[in-house]
ZADO-1210 file (C-alpha; in nm, 4 decimals, padded with zeros to 6 digits):
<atoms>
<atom x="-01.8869" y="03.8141" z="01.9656" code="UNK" pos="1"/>
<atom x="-02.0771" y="03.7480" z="02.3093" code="UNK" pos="2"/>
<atom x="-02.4113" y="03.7699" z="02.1319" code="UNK" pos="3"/>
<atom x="-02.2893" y="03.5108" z="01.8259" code="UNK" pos="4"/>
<atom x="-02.2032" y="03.2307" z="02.0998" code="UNK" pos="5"/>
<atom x="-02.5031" y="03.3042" z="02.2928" code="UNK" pos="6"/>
<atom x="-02.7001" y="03.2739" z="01.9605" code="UNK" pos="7"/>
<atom x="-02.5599" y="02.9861" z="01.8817" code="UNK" pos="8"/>
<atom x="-02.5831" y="02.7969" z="02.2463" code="UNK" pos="9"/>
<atom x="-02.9369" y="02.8557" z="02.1980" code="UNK" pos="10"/>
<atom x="-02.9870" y="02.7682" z="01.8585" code="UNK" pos="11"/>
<atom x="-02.7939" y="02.4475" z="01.9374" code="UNK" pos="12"/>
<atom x="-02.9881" y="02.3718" z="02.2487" code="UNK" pos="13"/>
<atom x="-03.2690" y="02.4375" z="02.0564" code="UNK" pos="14"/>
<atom x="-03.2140" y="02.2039" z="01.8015" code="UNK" pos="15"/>
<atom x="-03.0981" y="01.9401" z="02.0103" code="UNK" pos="16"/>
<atom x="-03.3735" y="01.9458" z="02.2048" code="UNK" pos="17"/>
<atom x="-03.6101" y="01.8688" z="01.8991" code="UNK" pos="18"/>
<atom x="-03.4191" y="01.6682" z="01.7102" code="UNK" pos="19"/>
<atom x="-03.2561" y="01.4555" z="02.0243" code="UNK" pos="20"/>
<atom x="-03.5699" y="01.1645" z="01.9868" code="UNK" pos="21"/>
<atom x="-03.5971" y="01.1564" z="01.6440" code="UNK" pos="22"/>
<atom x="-03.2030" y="01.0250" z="01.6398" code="UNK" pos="23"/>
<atom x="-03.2315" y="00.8154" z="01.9791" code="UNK" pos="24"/>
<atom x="-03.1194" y="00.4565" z="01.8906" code="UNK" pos="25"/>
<atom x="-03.4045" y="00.2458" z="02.0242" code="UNK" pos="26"/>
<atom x="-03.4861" y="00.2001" z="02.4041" code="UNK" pos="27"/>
<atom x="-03.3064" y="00.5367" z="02.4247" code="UNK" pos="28"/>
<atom x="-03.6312" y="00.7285" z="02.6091" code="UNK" pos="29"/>
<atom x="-03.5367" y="01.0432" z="02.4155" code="UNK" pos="30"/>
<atom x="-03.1974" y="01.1366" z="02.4722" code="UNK" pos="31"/>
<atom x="-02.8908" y="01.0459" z="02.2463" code="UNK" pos="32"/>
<atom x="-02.7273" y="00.7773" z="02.3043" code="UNK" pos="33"/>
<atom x="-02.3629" y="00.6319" z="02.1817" code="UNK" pos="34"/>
<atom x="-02.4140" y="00.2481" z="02.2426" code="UNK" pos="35"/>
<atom x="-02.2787" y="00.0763" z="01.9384" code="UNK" pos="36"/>
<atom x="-02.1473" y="00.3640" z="01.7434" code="UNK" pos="37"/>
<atom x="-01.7915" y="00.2768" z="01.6673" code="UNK" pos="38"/>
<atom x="-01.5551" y="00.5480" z="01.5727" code="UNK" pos="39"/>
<atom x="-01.4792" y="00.6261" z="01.2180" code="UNK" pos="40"/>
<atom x="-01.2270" y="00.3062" z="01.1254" code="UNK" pos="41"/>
<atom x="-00.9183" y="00.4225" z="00.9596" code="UNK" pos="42"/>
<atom x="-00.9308" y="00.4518" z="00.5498" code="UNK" pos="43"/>
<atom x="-00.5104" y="00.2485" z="00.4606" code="UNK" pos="44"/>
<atom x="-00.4378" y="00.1655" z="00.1602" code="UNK" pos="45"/>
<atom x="-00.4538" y="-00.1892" z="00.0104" code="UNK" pos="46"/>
<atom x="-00.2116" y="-00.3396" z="-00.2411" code="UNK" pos="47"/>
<atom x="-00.4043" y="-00.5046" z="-00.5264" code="UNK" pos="48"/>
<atom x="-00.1248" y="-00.6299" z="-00.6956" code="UNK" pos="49"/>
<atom x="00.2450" y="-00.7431" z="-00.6867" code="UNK" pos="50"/>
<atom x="00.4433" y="-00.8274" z="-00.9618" code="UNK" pos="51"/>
<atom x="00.7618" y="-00.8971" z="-01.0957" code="UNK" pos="52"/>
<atom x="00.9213" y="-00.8986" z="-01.4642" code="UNK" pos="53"/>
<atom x="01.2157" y="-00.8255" z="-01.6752" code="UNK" pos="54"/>
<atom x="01.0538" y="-00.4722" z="-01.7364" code="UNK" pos="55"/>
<atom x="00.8208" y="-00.1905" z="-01.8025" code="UNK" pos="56"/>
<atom x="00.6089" y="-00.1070" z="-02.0704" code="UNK" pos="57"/>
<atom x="00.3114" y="00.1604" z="-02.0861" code="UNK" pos="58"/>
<atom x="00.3150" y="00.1358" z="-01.7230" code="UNK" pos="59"/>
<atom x="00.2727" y="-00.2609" z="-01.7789" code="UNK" pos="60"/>
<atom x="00.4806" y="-00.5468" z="-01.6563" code="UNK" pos="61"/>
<atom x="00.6470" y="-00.7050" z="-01.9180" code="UNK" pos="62"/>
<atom x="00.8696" y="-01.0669" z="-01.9200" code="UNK" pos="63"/>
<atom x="00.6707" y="-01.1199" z="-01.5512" code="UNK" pos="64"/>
<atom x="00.8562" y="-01.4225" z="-01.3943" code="UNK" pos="65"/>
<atom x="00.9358" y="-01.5600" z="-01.0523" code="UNK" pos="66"/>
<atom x="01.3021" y="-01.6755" z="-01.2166" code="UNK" pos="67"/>
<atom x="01.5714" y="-01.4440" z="-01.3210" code="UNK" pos="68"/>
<atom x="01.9213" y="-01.4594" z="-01.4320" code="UNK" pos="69"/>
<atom x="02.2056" y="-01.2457" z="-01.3116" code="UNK" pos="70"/>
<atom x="02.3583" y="-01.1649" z="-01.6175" code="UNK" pos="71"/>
<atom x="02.3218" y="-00.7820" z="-01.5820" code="UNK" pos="72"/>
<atom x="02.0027" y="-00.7211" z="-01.6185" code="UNK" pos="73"/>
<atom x="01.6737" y="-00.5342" z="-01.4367" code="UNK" pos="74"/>
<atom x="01.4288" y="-00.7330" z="-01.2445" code="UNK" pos="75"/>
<atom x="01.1288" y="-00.4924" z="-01.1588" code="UNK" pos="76"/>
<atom x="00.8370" y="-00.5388" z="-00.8865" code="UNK" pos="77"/>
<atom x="00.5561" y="-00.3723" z="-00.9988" code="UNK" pos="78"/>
<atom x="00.2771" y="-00.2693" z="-00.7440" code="UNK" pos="79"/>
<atom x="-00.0796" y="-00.1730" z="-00.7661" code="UNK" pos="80"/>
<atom x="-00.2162" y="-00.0065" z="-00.4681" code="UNK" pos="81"/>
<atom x="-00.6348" y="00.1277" z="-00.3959" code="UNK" pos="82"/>
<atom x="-00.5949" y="00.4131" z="-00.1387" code="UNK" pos="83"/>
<atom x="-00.8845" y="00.5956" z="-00.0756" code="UNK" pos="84"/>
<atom x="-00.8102" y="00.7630" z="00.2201" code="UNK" pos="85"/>
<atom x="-00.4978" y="01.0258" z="00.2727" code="UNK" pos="86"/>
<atom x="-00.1834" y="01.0434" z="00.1089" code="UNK" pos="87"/>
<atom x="-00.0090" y="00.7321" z="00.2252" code="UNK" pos="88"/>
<atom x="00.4186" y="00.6221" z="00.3265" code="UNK" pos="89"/>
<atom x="00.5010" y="00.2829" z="00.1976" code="UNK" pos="90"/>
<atom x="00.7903" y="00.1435" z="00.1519" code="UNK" pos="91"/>
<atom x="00.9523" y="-00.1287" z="-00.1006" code="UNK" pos="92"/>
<atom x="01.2058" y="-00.3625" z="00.0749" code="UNK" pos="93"/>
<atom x="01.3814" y="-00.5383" z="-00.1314" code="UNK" pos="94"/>
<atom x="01.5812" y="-00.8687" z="00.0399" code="UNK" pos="95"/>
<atom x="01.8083" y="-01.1522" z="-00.0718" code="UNK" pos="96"/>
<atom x="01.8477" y="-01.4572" z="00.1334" code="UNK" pos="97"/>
<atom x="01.6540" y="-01.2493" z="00.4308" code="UNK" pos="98"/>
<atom x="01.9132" y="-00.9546" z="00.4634" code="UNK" pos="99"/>
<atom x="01.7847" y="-00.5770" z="00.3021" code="UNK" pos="100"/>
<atom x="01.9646" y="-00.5073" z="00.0525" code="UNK" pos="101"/>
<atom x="01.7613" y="-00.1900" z="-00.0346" code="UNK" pos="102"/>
<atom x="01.4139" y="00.0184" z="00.0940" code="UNK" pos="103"/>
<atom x="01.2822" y="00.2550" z="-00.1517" code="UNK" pos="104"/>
<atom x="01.0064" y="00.4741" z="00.0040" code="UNK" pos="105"/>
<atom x="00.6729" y="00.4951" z="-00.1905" code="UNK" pos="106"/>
<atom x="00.4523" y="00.7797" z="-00.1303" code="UNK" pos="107"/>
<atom x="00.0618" y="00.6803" z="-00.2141" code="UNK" pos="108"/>
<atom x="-00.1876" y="00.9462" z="-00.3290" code="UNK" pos="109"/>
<atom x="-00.5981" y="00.9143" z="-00.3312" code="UNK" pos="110"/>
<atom x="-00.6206" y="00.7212" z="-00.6074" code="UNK" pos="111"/>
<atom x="-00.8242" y="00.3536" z="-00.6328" code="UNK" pos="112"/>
<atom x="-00.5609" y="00.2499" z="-00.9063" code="UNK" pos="113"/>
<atom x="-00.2228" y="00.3586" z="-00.7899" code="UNK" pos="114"/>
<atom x="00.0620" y="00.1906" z="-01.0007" code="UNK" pos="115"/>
<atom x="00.4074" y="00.2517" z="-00.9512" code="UNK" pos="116"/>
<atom x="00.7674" y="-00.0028" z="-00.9308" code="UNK" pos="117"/>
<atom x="01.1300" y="-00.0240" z="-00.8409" code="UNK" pos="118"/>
<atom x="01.3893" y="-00.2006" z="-00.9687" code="UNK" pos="119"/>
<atom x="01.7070" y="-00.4210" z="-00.9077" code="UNK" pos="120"/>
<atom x="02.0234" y="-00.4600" z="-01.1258" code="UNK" pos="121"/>
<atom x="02.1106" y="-00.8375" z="-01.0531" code="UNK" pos="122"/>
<atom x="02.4815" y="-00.8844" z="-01.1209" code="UNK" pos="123"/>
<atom x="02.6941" y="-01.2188" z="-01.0214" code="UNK" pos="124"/>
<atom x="02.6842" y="-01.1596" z="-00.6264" code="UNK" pos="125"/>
<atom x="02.2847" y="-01.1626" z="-00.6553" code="UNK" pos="126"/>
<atom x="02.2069" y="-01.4880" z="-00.6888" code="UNK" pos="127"/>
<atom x="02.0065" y="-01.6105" z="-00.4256" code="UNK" pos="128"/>
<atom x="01.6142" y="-01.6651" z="-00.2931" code="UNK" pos="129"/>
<atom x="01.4845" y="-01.2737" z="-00.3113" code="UNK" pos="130"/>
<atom x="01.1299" y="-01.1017" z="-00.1747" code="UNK" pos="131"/>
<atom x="00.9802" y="-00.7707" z="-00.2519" code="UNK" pos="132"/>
<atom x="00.8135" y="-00.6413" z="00.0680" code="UNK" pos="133"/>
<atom x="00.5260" y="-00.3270" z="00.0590" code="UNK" pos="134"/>
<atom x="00.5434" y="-00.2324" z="00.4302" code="UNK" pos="135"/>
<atom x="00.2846" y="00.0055" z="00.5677" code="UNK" pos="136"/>
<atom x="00.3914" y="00.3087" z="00.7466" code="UNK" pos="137"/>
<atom x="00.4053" y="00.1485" z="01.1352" code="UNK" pos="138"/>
<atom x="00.6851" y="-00.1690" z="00.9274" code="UNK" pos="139"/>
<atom x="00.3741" y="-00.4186" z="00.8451" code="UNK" pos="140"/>
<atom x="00.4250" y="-00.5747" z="00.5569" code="UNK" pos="141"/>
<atom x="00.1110" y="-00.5853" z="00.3305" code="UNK" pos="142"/>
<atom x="00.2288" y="-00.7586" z="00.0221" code="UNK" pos="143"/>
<atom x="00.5190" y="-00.9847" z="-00.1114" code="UNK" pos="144"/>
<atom x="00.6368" y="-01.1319" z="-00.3778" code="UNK" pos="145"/>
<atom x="00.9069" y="-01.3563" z="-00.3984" code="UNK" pos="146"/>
<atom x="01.1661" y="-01.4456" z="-00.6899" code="UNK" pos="147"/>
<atom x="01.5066" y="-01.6745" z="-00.7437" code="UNK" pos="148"/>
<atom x="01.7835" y="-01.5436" z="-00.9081" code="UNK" pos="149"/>
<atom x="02.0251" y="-01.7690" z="-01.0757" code="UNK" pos="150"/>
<atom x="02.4130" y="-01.7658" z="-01.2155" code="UNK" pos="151"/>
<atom x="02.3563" y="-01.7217" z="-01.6054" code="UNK" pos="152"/>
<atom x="02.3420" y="-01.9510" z="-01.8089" code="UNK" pos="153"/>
<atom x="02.6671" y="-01.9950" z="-02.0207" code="UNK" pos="154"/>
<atom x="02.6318" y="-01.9599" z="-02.3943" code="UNK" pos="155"/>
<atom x="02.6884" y="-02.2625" z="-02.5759" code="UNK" pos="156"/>
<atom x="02.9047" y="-02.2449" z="-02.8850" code="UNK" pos="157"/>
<atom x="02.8599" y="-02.4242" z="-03.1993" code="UNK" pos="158"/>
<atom x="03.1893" y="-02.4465" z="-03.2924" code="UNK" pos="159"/>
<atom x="03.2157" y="-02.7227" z="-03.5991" code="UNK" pos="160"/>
</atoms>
């Protein structure tokens, strides 16, 4: 094992030593220098997209809407996210009038096209100004979408 490391000191040295002024940044008189290399910035993911609808269809938004009644139905907020680095922890906040009413965490794979959603029932104590948040791993938020949810409307009859 001795030998191998000694080998490879010397190899290394070696190497170095021919190679050092052929990589020298200029003015650098033949020995490696680190002036205005910048350490590799981190790779996060970026949401492309934010969306909300009455649904989901083929992995589609359909019925898409900032205006919803709460007459028992699903509002969804669909969310398109380019991630080429690592696997990724977001989360989807969902708040009325300000206050969380529920986090739903999202993990993120490699993918440039990453779709996935979450939904809300909206019954009669929902009504109110609403936002989506997708909040990085550290809290950030790096998307939102925003939405009003209203009392239903009351069917008319026709009587005659």
């Amino acid at each position: 094992m001795l030998r191998f490391n000694a080998l490879a000191a010397l190899l290394a040295t070696a190497l170095f030593t021919f190679a050092g002024p052929a990589f020298a940044g200029p003015g650098a008189a033949g020995h490696l220098s680190d002036a205005g290399v910048s350490p590799a910035a981190e790779i996060l993911p970026e949401v492309t997209l934010i969306e909300t609808g009455t649904g989901i269809a083929d992995r589609q938004l359909v019925g898409e809407g900032a205006r919803f009644e709460a007459d028992g139905g699903r509002v969804y907020a669909r969310i398109v996210v380019d991630n080429p680095g690592p696997k990724a922890a977001l989360a989807m906040v969902w708040r009325r009038d300000g206050r969380i009413i529920q986090s739903l965490p999202v993990n993120v794979g490699t993918s440039p096209r990453w779709r996935t959603w979450s939904y809300k029932t909206l019954g009669k104590r929902d009504v109110g100004q609403w936002t989506v948040e997708v909040l990085d791993a550290e809290g950030t938020a790096i998307a939102r979408a925003a939405f009003t949810v209203v009392a239903p409307v009351a069917a008319v009859s026709l009587a005659r």
